[in-house]
PAGU-472572 format. One record per residue (C-alpha): residue number from 1; residue in one letter; x, y, z. Coordinates in nm, 3 decimals. Last residue first. Layout:
+-----+------+---------+---------+---------+
:  nr : rest :       u :       v :       w :
+-----+------+---------+---------+---------+
: NUM :    A :       X :       Y :       Z :
...
+-----+------+---------+---------+---------+
# end
This chain:
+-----+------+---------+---------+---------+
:  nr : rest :       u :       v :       w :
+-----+------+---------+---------+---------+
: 219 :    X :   0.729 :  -1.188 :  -2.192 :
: 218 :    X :   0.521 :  -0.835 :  -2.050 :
: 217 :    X :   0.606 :  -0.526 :  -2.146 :
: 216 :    X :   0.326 :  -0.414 :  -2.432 :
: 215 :    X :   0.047 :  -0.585 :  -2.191 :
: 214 :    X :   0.160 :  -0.413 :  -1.885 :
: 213 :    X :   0.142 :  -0.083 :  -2.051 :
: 212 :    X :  -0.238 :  -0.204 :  -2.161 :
: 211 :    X :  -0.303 :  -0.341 :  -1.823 :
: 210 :    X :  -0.219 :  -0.023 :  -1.620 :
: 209 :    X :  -0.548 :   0.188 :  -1.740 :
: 208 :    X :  -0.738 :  -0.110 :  -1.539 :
: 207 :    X :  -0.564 :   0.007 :  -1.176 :
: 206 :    X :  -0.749 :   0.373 :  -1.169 :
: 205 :    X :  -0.597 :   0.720 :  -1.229 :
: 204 :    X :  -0.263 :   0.594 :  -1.419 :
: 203 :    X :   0.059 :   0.671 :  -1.399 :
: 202 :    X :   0.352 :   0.448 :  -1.549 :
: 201 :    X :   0.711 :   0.435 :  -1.522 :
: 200 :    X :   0.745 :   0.655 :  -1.194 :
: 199 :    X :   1.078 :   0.708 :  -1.090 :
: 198 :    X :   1.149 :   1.032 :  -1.306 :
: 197 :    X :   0.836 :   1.165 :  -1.113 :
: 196 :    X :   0.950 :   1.079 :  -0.769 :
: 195 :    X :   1.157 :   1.436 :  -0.715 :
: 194 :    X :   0.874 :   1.636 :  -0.879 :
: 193 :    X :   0.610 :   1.518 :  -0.642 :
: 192 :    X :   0.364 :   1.265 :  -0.722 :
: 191 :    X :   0.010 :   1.348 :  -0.603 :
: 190 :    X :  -0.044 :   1.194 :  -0.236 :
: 189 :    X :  -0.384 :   1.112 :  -0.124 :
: 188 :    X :  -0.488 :   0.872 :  -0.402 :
: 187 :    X :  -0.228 :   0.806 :  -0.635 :
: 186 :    X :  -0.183 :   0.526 :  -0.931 :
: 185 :    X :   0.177 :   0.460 :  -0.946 :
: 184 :    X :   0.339 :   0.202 :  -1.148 :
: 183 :    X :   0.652 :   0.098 :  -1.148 :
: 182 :    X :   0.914 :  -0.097 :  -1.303 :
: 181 :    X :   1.123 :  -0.305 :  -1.016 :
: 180 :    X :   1.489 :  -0.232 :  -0.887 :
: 179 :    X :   1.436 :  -0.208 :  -0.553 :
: 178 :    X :   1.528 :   0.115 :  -0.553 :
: 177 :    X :   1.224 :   0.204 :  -0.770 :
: 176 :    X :   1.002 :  -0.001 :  -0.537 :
: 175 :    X :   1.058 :   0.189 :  -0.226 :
: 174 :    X :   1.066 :   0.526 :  -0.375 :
: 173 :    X :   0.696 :   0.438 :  -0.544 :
: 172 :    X :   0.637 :   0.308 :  -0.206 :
: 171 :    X :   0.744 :   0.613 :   0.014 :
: 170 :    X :   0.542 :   0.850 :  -0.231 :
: 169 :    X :   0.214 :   0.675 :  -0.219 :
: 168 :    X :  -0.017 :   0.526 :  -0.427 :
: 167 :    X :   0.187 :   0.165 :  -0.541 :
: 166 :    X :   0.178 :  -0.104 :  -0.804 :
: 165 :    X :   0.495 :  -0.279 :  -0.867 :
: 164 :    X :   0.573 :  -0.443 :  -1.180 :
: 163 :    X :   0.840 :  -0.776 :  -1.128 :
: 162 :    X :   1.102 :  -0.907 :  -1.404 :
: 161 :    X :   1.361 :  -0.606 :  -1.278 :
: 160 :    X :   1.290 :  -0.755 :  -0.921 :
: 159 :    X :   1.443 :  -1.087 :  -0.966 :
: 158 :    X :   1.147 :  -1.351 :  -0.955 :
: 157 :    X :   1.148 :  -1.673 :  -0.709 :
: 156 :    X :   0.776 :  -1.481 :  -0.618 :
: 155 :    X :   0.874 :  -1.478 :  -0.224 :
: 154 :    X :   1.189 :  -1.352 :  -0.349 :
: 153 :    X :   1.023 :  -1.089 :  -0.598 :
: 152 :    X :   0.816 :  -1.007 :  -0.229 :
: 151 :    X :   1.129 :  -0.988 :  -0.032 :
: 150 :    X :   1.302 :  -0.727 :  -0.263 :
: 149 :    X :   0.986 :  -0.541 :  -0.293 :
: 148 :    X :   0.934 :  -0.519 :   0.149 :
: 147 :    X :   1.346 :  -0.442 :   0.170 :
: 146 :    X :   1.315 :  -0.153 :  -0.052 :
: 145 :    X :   1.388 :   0.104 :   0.173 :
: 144 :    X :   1.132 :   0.413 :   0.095 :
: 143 :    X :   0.885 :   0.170 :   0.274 :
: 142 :    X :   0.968 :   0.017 :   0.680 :
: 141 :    X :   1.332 :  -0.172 :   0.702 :
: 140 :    X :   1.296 :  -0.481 :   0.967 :
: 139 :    X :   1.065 :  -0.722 :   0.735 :
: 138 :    X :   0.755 :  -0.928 :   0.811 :
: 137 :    X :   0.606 :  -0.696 :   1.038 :
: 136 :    X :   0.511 :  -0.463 :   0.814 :
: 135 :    X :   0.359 :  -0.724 :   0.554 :
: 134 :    X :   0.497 :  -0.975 :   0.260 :
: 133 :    X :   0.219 :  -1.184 :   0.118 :
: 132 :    X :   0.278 :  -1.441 :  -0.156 :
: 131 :    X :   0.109 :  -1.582 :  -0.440 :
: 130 :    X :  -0.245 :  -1.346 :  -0.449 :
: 129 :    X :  -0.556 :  -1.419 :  -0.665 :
: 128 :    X :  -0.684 :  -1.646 :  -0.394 :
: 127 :    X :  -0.716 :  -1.310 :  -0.161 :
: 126 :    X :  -0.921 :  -1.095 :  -0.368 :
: 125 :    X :  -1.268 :  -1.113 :  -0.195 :
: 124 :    X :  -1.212 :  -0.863 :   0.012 :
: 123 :    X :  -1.301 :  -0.983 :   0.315 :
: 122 :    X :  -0.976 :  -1.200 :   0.259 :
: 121 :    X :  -0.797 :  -0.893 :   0.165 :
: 120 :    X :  -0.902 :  -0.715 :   0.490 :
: 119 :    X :  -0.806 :  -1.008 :   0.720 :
: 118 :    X :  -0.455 :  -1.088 :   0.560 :
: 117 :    X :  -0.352 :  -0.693 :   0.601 :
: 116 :    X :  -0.478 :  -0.698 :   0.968 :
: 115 :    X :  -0.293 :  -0.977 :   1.094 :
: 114 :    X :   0.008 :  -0.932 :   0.838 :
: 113 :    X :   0.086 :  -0.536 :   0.985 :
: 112 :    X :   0.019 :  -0.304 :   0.718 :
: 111 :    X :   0.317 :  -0.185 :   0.535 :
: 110 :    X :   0.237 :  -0.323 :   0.223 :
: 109 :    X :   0.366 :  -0.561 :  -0.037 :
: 108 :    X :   0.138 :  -0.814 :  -0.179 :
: 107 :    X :   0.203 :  -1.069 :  -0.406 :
: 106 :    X :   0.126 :  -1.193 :  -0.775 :
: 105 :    X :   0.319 :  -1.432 :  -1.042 :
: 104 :    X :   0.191 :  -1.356 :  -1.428 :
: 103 :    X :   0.049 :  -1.617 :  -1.580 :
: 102 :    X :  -0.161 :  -1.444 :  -1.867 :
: 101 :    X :  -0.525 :  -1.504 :  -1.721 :
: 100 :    X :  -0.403 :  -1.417 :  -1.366 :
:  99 :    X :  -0.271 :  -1.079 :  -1.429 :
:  98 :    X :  -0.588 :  -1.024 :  -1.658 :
:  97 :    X :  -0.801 :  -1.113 :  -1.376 :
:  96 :    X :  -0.586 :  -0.884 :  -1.148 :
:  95 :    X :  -0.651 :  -0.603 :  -1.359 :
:  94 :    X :  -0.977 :  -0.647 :  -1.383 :
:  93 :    X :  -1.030 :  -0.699 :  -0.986 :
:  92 :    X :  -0.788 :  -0.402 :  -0.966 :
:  91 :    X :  -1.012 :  -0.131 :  -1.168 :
:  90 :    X :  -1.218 :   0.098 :  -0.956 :
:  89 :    X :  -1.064 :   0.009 :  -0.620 :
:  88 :    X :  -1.236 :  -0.192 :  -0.360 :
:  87 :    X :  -1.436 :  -0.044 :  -0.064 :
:  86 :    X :  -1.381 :  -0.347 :   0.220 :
:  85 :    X :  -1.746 :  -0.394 :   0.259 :
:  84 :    X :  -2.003 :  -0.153 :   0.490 :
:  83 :    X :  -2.033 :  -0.374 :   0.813 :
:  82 :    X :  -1.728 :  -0.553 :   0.814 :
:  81 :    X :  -1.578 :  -0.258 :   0.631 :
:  80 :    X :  -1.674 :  -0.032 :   0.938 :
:  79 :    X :  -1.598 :  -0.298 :   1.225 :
:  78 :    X :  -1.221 :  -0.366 :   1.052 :
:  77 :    X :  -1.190 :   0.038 :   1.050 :
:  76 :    X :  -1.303 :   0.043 :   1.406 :
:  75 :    X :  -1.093 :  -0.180 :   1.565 :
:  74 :    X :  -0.832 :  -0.061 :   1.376 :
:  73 :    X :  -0.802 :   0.286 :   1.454 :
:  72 :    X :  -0.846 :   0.161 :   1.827 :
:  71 :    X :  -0.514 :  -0.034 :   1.800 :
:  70 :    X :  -0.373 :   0.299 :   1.657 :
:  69 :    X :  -0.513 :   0.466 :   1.928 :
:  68 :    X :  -0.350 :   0.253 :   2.196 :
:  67 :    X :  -0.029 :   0.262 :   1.999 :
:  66 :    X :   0.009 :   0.629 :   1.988 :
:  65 :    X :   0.043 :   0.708 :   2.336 :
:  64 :    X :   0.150 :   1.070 :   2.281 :
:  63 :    X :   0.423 :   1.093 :   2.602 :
:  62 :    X :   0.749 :   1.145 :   2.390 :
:  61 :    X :   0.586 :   1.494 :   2.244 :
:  60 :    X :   0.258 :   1.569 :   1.999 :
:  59 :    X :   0.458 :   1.639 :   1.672 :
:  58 :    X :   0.784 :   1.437 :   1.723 :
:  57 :    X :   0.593 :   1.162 :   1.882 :
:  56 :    X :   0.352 :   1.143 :   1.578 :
:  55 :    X :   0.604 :   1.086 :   1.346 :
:  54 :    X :   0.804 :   0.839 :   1.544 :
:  53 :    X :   0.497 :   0.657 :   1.633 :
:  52 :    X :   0.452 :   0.636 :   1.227 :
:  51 :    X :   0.770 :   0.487 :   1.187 :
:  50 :    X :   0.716 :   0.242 :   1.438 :
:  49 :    X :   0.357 :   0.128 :   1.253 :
:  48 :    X :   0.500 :   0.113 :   0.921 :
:  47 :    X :   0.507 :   0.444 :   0.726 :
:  46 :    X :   0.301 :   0.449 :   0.346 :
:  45 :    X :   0.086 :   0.698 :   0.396 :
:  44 :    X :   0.212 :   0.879 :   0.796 :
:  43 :    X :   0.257 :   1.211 :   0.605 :
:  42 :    X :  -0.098 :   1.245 :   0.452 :
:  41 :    X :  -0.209 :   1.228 :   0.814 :
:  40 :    X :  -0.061 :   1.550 :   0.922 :
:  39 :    X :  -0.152 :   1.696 :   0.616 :
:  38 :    X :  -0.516 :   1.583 :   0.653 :
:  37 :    X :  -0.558 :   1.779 :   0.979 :
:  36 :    X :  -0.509 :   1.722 :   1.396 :
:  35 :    X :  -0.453 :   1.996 :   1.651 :
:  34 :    X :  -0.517 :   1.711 :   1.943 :
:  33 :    X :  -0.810 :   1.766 :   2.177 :
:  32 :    X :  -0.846 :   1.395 :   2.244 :
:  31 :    X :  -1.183 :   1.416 :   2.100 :
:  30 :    X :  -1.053 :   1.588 :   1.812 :
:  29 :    X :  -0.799 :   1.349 :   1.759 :
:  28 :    X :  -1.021 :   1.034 :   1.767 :
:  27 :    X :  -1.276 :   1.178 :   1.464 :
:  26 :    X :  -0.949 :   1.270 :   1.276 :
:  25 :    X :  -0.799 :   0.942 :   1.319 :
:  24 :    X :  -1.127 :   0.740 :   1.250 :
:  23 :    X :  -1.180 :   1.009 :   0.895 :
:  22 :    X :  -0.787 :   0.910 :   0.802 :
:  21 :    X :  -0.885 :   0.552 :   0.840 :
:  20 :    X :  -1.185 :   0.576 :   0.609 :
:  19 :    X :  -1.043 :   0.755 :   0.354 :
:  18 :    X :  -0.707 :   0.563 :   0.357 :
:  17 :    X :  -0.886 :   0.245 :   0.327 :
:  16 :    X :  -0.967 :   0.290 :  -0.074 :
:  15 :    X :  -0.879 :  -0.026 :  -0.165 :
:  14 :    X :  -0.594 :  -0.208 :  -0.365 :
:  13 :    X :  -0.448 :   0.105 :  -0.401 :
:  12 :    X :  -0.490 :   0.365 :  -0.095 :
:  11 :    X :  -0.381 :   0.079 :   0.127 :
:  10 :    X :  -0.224 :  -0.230 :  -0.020 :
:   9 :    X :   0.074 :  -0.206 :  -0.213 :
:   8 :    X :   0.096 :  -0.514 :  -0.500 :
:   7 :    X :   0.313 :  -0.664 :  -0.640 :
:   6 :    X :   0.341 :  -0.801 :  -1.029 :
:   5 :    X :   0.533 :  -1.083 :  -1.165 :
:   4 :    X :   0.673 :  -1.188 :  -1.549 :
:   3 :    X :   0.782 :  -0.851 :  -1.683 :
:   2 :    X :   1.015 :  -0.806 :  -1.984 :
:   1 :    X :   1.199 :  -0.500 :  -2.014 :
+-----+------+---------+---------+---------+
# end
Protein backbone atom coordinates (compact mmCIF):
# COMPACT_ATOMS: atom_id res chain seq x y z
CA UNK A 1 0.00 0.00 0.00
CA UNK A 2 1.65 3.13 -0.60
CA UNK A 3 -0.38 6.36 -0.25
CA UNK A 4 0.55 9.62 -1.94
CA UNK A 5 -3.09 11.75 -1.68
CA UNK A 6 -5.68 12.11 0.90
CA UNK A 7 -9.62 13.31 0.52
CA UNK A 8 -11.47 14.60 2.48
CA UNK A 9 -15.57 14.33 3.44
CA UNK A 10 -16.79 17.40 4.77
CA UNK A 11 -19.65 17.41 7.21
CA UNK A 12 -19.40 15.55 10.49
CA UNK A 13 -15.45 15.32 9.73
CA UNK A 14 -13.84 18.24 8.80
CA UNK A 15 -16.32 20.10 11.22
CA UNK A 16 -18.81 19.34 13.41
CA UNK A 17 -21.88 20.87 11.13
CA UNK A 18 -24.08 17.99 11.62
CA UNK A 19 -24.92 19.21 15.20
CA UNK A 20 -25.86 22.36 14.25
CA UNK A 21 -27.82 21.49 11.12
CA UNK A 22 -29.64 18.63 12.68
CA UNK A 23 -30.69 21.20 15.77
CA UNK A 24 -32.07 23.97 12.52
CA UNK A 25 -34.03 20.89 11.11
CA UNK A 26 -35.45 19.88 14.29
CA UNK A 27 -36.23 23.50 15.44
CA UNK A 28 -38.05 23.95 11.67
CA UNK A 29 -39.96 20.61 11.97
CA UNK A 30 -41.59 21.26 15.03
CA UNK A 31 -42.85 24.44 13.92
CA UNK A 32 -44.14 22.89 10.84
CA UNK A 33 -45.75 20.25 13.03
CA UNK A 34 -43.74 17.47 11.42
CA UNK A 35 -43.04 14.09 13.69
CA UNK A 36 -39.35 14.85 13.38
CA UNK A 37 -36.25 12.97 15.56
CA UNK A 38 -32.49 12.29 15.25
CA UNK A 39 -33.10 8.98 13.42
CA UNK A 40 -34.82 10.57 10.81
CA UNK A 41 -31.98 12.91 10.35
CA UNK A 42 -29.20 10.39 10.94
CA UNK A 43 -30.51 8.84 7.63
CA UNK A 44 -30.13 11.89 5.30
CA UNK A 45 -25.73 11.94 6.56
CA UNK A 46 -24.05 11.64 3.71
CA UNK A 47 -27.26 11.98 0.84
CA UNK A 48 -26.94 14.78 -1.77
CA UNK A 49 -29.64 17.20 -1.83
CA UNK A 50 -32.05 14.93 -4.40
CA UNK A 51 -31.45 12.03 -2.44
CA UNK A 52 -32.41 13.57 0.60
CA UNK A 53 -35.88 15.00 -1.05
CA UNK A 54 -36.42 11.45 -1.87
CA UNK A 55 -36.08 10.54 1.75
CA UNK A 56 -38.12 13.01 3.07
CA UNK A 57 -40.88 12.63 0.37
CA UNK A 58 -41.29 9.05 1.19
CA UNK A 59 -41.81 9.92 4.92
CA UNK A 60 -43.93 13.19 4.79
CA UNK A 61 -45.73 12.47 1.10
CA UNK A 62 -45.03 13.98 -2.66
CA UNK A 63 -46.23 17.48 -1.38
CA UNK A 64 -43.28 18.02 1.60
CA UNK A 65 -41.57 21.05 0.03
CA UNK A 66 -38.26 20.14 1.05
CA UNK A 67 -36.21 22.52 -0.90
CA UNK A 68 -37.53 25.68 0.65
CA UNK A 69 -36.46 24.38 4.06
CA UNK A 70 -33.40 23.11 3.01
CA UNK A 71 -32.54 26.61 1.54
CA UNK A 72 -33.64 27.93 5.01
CA UNK A 73 -31.36 25.22 6.75
CA UNK A 74 -28.71 27.02 5.19
CA UNK A 75 -29.37 30.35 5.69
CA UNK A 76 -29.22 29.81 9.10
CA UNK A 77 -26.36 27.44 9.52
CA UNK A 78 -24.03 29.93 7.33
CA UNK A 79 -25.57 32.94 9.85
CA UNK A 80 -24.70 30.66 12.99
CA UNK A 81 -20.97 29.86 12.05
CA UNK A 82 -20.66 33.38 10.73
CA UNK A 83 -21.46 34.48 14.00
CA UNK A 84 -20.12 31.55 16.24
CA UNK A 85 -17.04 30.08 13.78
CA UNK A 86 -17.25 27.12 11.56
CA UNK A 87 -16.64 24.51 14.78
CA UNK A 88 -13.52 22.60 13.50
CA UNK A 89 -12.67 19.10 14.39
CA UNK A 90 -10.34 18.12 17.22
CA UNK A 91 -7.44 17.02 15.13
CA UNK A 92 -7.69 17.92 11.19
CA UNK A 93 -5.64 21.18 11.24
CA UNK A 94 -2.74 18.70 12.58
CA UNK A 95 -3.42 16.32 10.40
CA UNK A 96 -3.57 18.42 7.52
CA UNK A 97 -0.24 20.15 8.51
CA UNK A 98 1.39 16.89 8.51
CA UNK A 99 -0.39 16.06 5.09
CA UNK A 100 1.13 19.16 3.80
CA UNK A 101 4.61 18.87 5.43
CA UNK A 102 5.20 15.35 3.68
CA UNK A 103 3.71 16.20 0.12
CA UNK A 104 0.87 14.44 0.10
CA UNK A 105 -1.93 15.75 -2.65
CA UNK A 106 -5.34 16.96 -0.78
CA UNK A 107 -9.12 17.42 -1.92
CA UNK A 108 -12.39 17.47 -0.74
CA UNK A 109 -15.17 15.12 -1.39
CA UNK A 110 -18.56 15.86 0.03
CA UNK A 111 -21.95 15.96 -0.84
CA UNK A 112 -22.55 19.51 -0.05
CA UNK A 113 -23.44 21.58 -2.87
CA UNK A 114 -19.91 23.67 -4.13
CA UNK A 115 -21.53 27.17 -3.14
CA UNK A 116 -21.97 26.30 0.30
CA UNK A 117 -19.09 23.73 0.73
CA UNK A 118 -16.41 26.47 -0.72
CA UNK A 119 -17.93 29.17 1.70
CA UNK A 120 -17.67 27.13 4.96
CA UNK A 121 -14.08 25.92 4.31
CA UNK A 122 -12.95 29.31 3.44
CA UNK A 123 -14.42 30.59 6.87
CA UNK A 124 -12.71 27.92 8.02
CA UNK A 125 -9.54 28.76 7.68
CA UNK A 126 -8.48 25.48 5.90
CA UNK A 127 -9.08 26.22 2.40
CA UNK A 128 -5.27 26.83 1.00
CA UNK A 129 -4.46 23.43 2.40
CA UNK A 130 -6.86 21.86 -0.18
CA UNK A 131 -5.83 20.79 -4.16
CA UNK A 132 -9.08 20.13 -5.57
CA UNK A 133 -12.74 20.35 -4.58
CA UNK A 134 -15.30 17.90 -5.86
CA UNK A 135 -19.03 18.79 -4.41
CA UNK A 136 -22.77 17.46 -4.89
CA UNK A 137 -23.32 19.14 -7.75
CA UNK A 138 -20.24 18.38 -9.40
CA UNK A 139 -21.03 14.74 -10.14
CA UNK A 140 -24.47 12.86 -11.20
CA UNK A 141 -24.11 9.66 -8.68
CA UNK A 142 -24.76 11.00 -4.85
CA UNK A 143 -22.28 8.85 -1.90
CA UNK A 144 -22.39 4.97 -1.60
CA UNK A 145 -21.43 5.30 -5.56
CA UNK A 146 -18.07 6.22 -5.76
CA UNK A 147 -18.24 8.65 -8.49
CA UNK A 148 -17.33 11.82 -5.91
CA UNK A 149 -13.63 9.57 -4.84
CA UNK A 150 -13.03 8.57 -8.33
CA UNK A 151 -13.29 12.29 -9.45
CA UNK A 152 -11.36 13.65 -6.61
CA UNK A 153 -8.02 11.00 -7.27
CA UNK A 154 -8.65 12.47 -10.92
CA UNK A 155 -8.73 15.93 -9.83
CA UNK A 156 -5.43 14.82 -7.74
CA UNK A 157 -3.85 12.92 -11.25
CA UNK A 158 -3.70 9.99 -8.45
CA UNK A 159 -5.34 6.41 -8.97
CA UNK A 160 -7.51 5.81 -6.06
CA UNK A 161 -5.50 2.85 -4.42
CA UNK A 162 -2.55 5.75 -3.89
CA UNK A 163 -5.37 8.07 -2.20
CA UNK A 164 -6.68 7.80 1.88
CA UNK A 165 -10.11 8.85 2.31
CA UNK A 166 -11.41 10.34 5.41
CA UNK A 167 -15.10 9.97 6.01
CA UNK A 168 -17.97 9.85 9.22
CA UNK A 169 -20.68 8.38 7.69
CA UNK A 170 -21.82 5.08 6.41
CA UNK A 171 -22.60 6.14 2.68
CA UNK A 172 -18.98 7.59 2.42
CA UNK A 173 -17.01 4.91 3.97
CA UNK A 174 -19.16 2.64 1.22
CA UNK A 175 -18.43 5.27 -1.25
CA UNK A 176 -14.76 5.30 -0.88
CA UNK A 177 -14.20 1.55 -0.42
CA UNK A 178 -15.67 0.95 -3.92
CA UNK A 179 -13.75 3.41 -5.18
CA UNK A 180 -10.93 1.65 -4.51
CA UNK A 181 -9.20 4.00 -1.85
CA UNK A 182 -7.90 2.95 1.92
CA UNK A 183 -10.10 4.36 4.42
CA UNK A 184 -10.47 5.94 7.29
CA UNK A 185 -13.49 6.52 9.27
CA UNK A 186 -13.74 8.70 12.21
CA UNK A 187 -17.72 8.79 13.14
CA UNK A 188 -19.82 11.28 14.58
CA UNK A 189 -23.55 10.48 14.26
CA UNK A 190 -23.34 7.16 12.70
CA UNK A 191 -21.28 4.25 14.53
CA UNK A 192 -20.08 1.73 11.91
CA UNK A 193 -22.36 -1.02 11.35
CA UNK A 194 -21.30 -4.59 10.99
CA UNK A 195 -21.69 -4.66 7.18
CA UNK A 196 -19.05 -1.48 6.74
CA UNK A 197 -16.66 -2.75 9.30
CA UNK A 198 -14.54 -5.03 6.93
CA UNK A 199 -14.38 -1.74 4.76
CA UNK A 200 -13.00 0.39 7.22
CA UNK A 201 -9.04 0.36 7.32
CA UNK A 202 -8.64 2.63 10.08
CA UNK A 203 -10.93 4.08 12.99
CA UNK A 204 -10.10 6.64 14.93
CA UNK A 205 -12.13 9.10 17.41
CA UNK A 206 -10.51 12.37 16.23
CA UNK A 207 -8.48 13.12 12.74
CA UNK A 208 -4.73 13.33 14.60
CA UNK A 209 -4.94 9.42 15.71
CA UNK A 210 -4.94 8.88 11.66
CA UNK A 211 -1.40 10.32 11.10
CA UNK A 212 0.52 7.56 12.65
CA UNK A 213 -1.34 4.77 10.23
CA UNK A 214 -0.81 7.26 7.55
CA UNK A 215 2.76 7.61 8.44
CA UNK A 216 3.54 3.63 8.30
CA UNK A 217 1.65 3.63 4.60
CA UNK A 218 2.71 6.39 3.03
CA UNK A 219 5.75 6.30 -0.06
Amino acid sequence: MMINGAVFDMDGLMFDSERLVYETWQMMMDELGFDYNLDIFKNTIGLRTDMAESYYNSLYGERFCYKPLKQKSREIFLKRVSEEGVPIKKGLVELLEFLKANGFKIAVATSTSAQTAHKIIKMADVYDYFDAFVCGDDVKNGKPHPEVFLTAAEKLSLSPVECVAFEDSINGIKSAHSAGMTTVMVPDYLQPTQEIIPMIDCLCDDLSQAIEFIDKNRR
